[in-house]
N, C-alpha and C positions, 0 to 999 in steps of 0.2 A: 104736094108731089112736085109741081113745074118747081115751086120755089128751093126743094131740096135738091134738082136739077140744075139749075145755072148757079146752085152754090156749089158744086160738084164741080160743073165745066170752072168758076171762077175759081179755085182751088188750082186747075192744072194750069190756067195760065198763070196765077201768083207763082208758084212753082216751076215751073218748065219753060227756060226761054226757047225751047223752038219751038212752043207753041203758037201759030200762027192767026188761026182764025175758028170761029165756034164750030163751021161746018168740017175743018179738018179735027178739031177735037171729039167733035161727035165720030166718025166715020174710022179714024185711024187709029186712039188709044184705048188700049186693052184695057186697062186698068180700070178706066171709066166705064167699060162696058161689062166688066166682071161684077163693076160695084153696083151697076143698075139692075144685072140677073140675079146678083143679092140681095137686093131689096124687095124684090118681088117674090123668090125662094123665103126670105126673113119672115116676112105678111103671114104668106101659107104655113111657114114652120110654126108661128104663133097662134094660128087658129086652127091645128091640128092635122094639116095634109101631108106630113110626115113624108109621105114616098116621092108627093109631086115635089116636094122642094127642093127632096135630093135629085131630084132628077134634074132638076132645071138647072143646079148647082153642077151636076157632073157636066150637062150640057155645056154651061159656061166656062167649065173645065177645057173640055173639047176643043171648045173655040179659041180659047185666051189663052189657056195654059196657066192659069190661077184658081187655084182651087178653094175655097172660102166654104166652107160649113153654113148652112142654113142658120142654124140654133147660133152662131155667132153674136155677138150685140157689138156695132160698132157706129161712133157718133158721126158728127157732122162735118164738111168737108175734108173727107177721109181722102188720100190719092196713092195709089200706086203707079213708082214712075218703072215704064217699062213692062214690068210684071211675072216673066216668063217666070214659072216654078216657085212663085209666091203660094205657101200654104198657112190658109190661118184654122186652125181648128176650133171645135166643136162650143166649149168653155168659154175661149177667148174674149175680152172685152175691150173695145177699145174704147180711147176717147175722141174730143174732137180736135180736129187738124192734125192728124198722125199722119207722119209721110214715112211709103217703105218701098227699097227697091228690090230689083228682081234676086230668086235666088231665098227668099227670109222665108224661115217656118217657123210659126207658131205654136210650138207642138206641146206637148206631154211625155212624165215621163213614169204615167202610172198605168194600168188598166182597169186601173176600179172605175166604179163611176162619179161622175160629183165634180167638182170644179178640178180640171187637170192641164188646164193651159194656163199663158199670164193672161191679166191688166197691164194694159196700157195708158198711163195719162195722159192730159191733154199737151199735144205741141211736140209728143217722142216723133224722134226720126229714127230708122234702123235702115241700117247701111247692106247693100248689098251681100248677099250672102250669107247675114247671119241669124244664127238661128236662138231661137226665144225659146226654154225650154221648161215650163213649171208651172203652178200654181202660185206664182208670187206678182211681186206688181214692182213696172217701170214707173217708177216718179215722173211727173209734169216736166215735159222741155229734156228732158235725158234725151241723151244720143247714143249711140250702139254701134261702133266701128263696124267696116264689112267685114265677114267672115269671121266675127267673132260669135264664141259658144258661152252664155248665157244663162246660168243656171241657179240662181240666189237673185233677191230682190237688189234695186240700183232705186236708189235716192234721188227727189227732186234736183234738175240742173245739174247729174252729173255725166261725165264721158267715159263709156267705158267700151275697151279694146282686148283683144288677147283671149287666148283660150285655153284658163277656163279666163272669162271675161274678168278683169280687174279696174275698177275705177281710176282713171290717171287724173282725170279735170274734176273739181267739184267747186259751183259757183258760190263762192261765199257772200253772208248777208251784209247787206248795210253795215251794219253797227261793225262788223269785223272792217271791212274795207274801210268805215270811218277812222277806225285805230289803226288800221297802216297805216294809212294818207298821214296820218298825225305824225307817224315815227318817220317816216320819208322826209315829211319836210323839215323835220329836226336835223336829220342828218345829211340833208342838203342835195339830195339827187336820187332821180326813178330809180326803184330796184329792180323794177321788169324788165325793162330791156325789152322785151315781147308782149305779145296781149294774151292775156288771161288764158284767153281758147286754146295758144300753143302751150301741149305740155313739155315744156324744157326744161330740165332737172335743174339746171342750174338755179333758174326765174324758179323755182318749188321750192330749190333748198333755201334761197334769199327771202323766200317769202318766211319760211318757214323760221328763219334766224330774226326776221322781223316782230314776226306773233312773239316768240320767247322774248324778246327782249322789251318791247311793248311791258310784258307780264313782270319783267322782271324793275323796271321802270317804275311800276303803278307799288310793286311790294315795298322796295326802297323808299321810294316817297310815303309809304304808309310807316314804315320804320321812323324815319326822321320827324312826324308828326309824333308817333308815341314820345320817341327821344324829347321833341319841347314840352309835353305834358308834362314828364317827371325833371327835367332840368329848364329852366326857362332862357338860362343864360345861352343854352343851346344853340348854336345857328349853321344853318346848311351852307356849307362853302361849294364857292362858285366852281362850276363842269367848267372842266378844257372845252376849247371849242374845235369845233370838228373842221378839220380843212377841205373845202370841200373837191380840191386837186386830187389826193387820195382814193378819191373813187373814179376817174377819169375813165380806168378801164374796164370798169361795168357799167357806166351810162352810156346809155341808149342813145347814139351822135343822130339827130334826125335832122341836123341841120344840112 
């Protein structure tokens, strides 16, 4: 219990710089004291005191202004910054180090019974205001603009904004970013211009001209391999070389 406790308080300071000291985090954040009436409603919801739990839960309602479901299941250093009019409902699952701020519900959008809210993975952030609406599940590390409406599943590492919510960032693997890196330094300067995190159409569509061409790089080269099987006398004549003055106006000047 102590120990799920100071990883609780340690949560808000990694998270919140005007956090100052343990006895102001004890005393002054809702969020932390929503998630401790939770815990204690969560116990009694699992050993069947069904009315005490909601009761404690409306209680903390009262207090906080964050309403949490008993029967919720939510992991470990959980934090809500803020809190006011945070609703996670009945289903919900989260996981651990999920940050949400004030304003987000976690809702449903059936009235049957049976699983009617999201999952959450581990490391979502969900921005103020908006709302989580289904049975599906946020992938690990996904972010959720504020005020956006949410309502179909979001894949590991991606950013999604707009209502209805549309993925704009999604973090590509290694092995992909390996093969840009590879086309970039052929053609002699960053295509980003920006970091990854900002979605700028432009840094999207260049990336997006780079994947194709990558692909279309690796088909050729597989062409001209067939080509010396069947002729031997065959031989690959030498690429222009690329000047790398030519792209002056899309490289990123960080000097």
């Amino acid at each position: 219990m102590f120990e799920r406790l100071r990883e609780d308080i340690g949560s808000v300071f990694h998270r919140d710089p005007a956090a100052r000291n343990t006895f102001e985090v004890l005393t002054n954040y809702p969020g932390l004291h929503a998630l401790l009436l939770y815990r204690v409603a969560h116990s009694l919801w699992c050993r069947g005191f069904k009315w005490l739990a909601r009761t404690i839960s409306t209680l903390a309602r009262w207090l906080t202004g964050i309403e949490i479901h008993p029967g919720a299941v939510i992991g470990r250093r959980f934090f809500i910054d803020h809190g006011m009019g945070v609703v996670i409902g009945e289903t919900t699952v989260i996981g651990d180090d999920v940050t949400l701020y004030q304003g987000v519900t976690l809702g449903g959008t059936s009235w049957n019974k049976g699983k009617r809210h999201p999952t959450l993975g581990n490391g979502v952030v969900i921005g103020a205001g908006a709302k989580i609406l289904g049975p599906f599940e946020v992938g690990d590390r996904a972010k959720v603009g504020s005020n956006s409406v949410v309502t179909k599943a979001v894949p590991a590492d991606a950013t999604v904004v707009g209502i209805p919510g549309r993925v704009i960032v999604k973090r590509d693997s290694e092995a992909e970013k390996d093969k840009r890196r590879e086309m970039e330094q052929r053609m002699g300067f960053d295509a980003y211009g920006v970091t990854e995190e900002m979605p700028d159409p432009v840094a999207r569509a260049v990336r997006s001209l780079l994947d194709h061409m990558h692909v279309v790089d690796e088909r050729i080269e597989s062409m001209c391999k067939a080509l010396q099987r069947v002729d031997k006398e065959y031989r690959n004549g030498a690429l222009p070389a690329i000047d790398e003055e030519d792209f002056d106006c899309v490289r990123d000047d960080k000097e």
